[in-house]
N, C-alpha and C positions, 0 to 999 in steps of 0.2 A: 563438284564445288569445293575449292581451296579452303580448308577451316585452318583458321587461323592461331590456334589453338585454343582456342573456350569454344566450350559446347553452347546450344544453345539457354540450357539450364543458365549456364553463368551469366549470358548476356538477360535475359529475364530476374536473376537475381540481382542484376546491377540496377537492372531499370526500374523492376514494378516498386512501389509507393512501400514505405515501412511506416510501422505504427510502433510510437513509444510503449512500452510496458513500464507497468509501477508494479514494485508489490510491497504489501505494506502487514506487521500484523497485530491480531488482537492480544493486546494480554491484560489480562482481568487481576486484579488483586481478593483477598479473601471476602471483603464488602463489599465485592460487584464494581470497583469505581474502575475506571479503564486508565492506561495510562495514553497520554499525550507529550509528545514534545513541541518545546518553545522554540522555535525556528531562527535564527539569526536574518535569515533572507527575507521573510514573509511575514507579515503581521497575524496571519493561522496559525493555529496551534495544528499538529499531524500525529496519524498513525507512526510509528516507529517503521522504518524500510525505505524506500529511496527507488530509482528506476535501475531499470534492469539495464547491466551491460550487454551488450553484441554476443549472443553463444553462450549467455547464460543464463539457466535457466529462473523463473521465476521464485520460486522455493529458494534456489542455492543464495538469490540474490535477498531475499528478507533475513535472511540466518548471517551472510554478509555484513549486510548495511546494519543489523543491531549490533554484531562483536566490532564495527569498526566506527559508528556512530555513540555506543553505549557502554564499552569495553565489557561484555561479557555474553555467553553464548546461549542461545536459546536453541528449543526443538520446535517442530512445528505439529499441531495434531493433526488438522484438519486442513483444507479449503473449505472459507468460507462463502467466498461467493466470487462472482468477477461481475466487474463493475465497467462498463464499454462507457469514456469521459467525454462529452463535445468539446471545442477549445471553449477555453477557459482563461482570460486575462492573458494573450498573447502567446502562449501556449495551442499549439496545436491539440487534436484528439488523441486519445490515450487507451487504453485496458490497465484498468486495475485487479489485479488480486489478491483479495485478500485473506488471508489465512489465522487460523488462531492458536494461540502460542499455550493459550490455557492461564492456569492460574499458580500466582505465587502471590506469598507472604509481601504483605506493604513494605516491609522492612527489603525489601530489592533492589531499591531505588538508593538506599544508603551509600554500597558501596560504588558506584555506578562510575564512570571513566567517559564523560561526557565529549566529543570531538567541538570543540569549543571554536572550530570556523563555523559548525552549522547549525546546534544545540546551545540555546541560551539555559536552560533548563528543562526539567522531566516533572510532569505534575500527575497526579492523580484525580482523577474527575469524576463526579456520579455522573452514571447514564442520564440522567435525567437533564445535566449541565452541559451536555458536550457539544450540542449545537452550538451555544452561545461563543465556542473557541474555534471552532474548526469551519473550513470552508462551507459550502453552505451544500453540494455534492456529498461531501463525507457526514453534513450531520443528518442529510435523510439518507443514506445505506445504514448509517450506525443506528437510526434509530429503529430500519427495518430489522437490523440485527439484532441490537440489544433488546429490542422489544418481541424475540422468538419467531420471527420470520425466515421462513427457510427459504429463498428463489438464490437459485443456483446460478441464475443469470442476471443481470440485470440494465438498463440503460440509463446514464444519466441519475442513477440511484432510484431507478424505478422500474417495477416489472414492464417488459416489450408488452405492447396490445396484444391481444388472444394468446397470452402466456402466462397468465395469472387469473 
């Protein structure tokens, strides 16, 4: 059989179905409030991160989207969970992960280098408020998080049946 040059790998990587990835992360200030940013595109307020390019990895891509969305660089400590999204407002389905950045001083937010096609502003939120700003997916995982729930996985922002 004449291969034409691609393996069959390549013709299955062209063809089978790809799923967006996001990753997005936590970062907590000294009073537990989280920060959010103000969207230009979206009437939600969001986690700090953006989707992942083509061949990059999810981690590289939150440390990314904050030095080029917030002008300055973050570490990541953990993964917090992943989050598998249905579509959602014309949007297809998604994986989310999310990760936490840990904690800094409120005063963070001062000098901050906002990319002003996509960030109207950066606010700081108690837990307790963040529903009220963010899609309605991100405020049941935050609430599972913030509220010290640990699933490693998640659907739709909620534990899969016989997973929990």
């Amino acid at each position: 059989m004449a291969d034409s040059g691609r393996s069959f790998i390549h013709v299955l990587n062209d063809r089978l179905p790809r799923k967006r990835n996001i990753a997005q992360g936590l970062l907590r200030n000294e009073d537990g409030e989280v920060l959010l940013c103000e969207l230009t595109y979206k009437a939600e307020w969001d986690l700090p991160g953006g989707v992942v390019d083509p061949k990059e990895s999810p981690a590289a891509c939150v440390v990314r989207e904050i030095s080029e969305e917030l002008g300055v660089s973050v570490g990541i400590d953990s993964l917090i969970t992943v989050n598998w999204l249905p579509p959602w407002r014309g949007w297809d389905d998604a994986v989310l992960f999310l990760y936490d950045l840990g904690t800094v001083p409120r005063s963070f937010t001062d000098d901050l280098t906002l990319l002003k096609r996509e960030l109207k502003a950066v606010h700081w939120v108690a837990p307790e408020d963040v529903a009220a700003h963010v899609a309605p997916y991100n405020g049941r995982m935050l609430e599972r998080v913030l509220g010290g729930e640990q699933a490693a996985y998640l659907e739709n922002s909620d534990v899969p049946g016989g997973m929990g």
